[in-house]
C-alpha positions in Angstrom: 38.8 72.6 -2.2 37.7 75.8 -1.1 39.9 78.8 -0.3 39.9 80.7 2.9 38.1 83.5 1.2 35.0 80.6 0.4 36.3 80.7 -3.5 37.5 77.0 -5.1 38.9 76.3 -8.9 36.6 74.2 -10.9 38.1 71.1 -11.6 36.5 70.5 -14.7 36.9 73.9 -16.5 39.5 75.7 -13.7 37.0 79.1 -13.3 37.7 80.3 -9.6 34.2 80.5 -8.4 32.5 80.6 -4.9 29.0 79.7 -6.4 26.7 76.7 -4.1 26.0 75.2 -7.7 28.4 76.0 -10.5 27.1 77.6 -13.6 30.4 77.8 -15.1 30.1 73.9 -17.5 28.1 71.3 -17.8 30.2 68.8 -16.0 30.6 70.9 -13.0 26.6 72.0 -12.7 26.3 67.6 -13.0 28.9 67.2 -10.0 27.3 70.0 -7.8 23.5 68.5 -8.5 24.7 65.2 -7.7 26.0 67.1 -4.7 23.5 68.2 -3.4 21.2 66.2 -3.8 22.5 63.3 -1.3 23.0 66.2 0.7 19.3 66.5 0.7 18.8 62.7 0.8 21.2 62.5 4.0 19.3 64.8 5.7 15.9 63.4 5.2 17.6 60.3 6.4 18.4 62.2 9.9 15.0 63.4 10.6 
């Protein structure tokens, strides 16, 4: 969850981070691709 200030702790390593896709591990770069990418699919949908 993000902060007020747009920063959130990764759950999977804990870095405080305010990065769209997380660089920070593996498991967290998986989440925010996975993320993003029914973002993208949801949005095609719409159009």
């Amino acid at each position: 969850m993000r902060d007020s200030d747009g920063f959130y702790n990764c759950e999977f390593c804990g870095c405080h981070t305010n990065a769209y896709s997380r660089a920070c591990c593996e498991k967290g770069r998986e989440a925010d691709n996975k993320r993003n990418k029914l973002v993208r699919e949801k949005s095609k949908d719409a159009t």
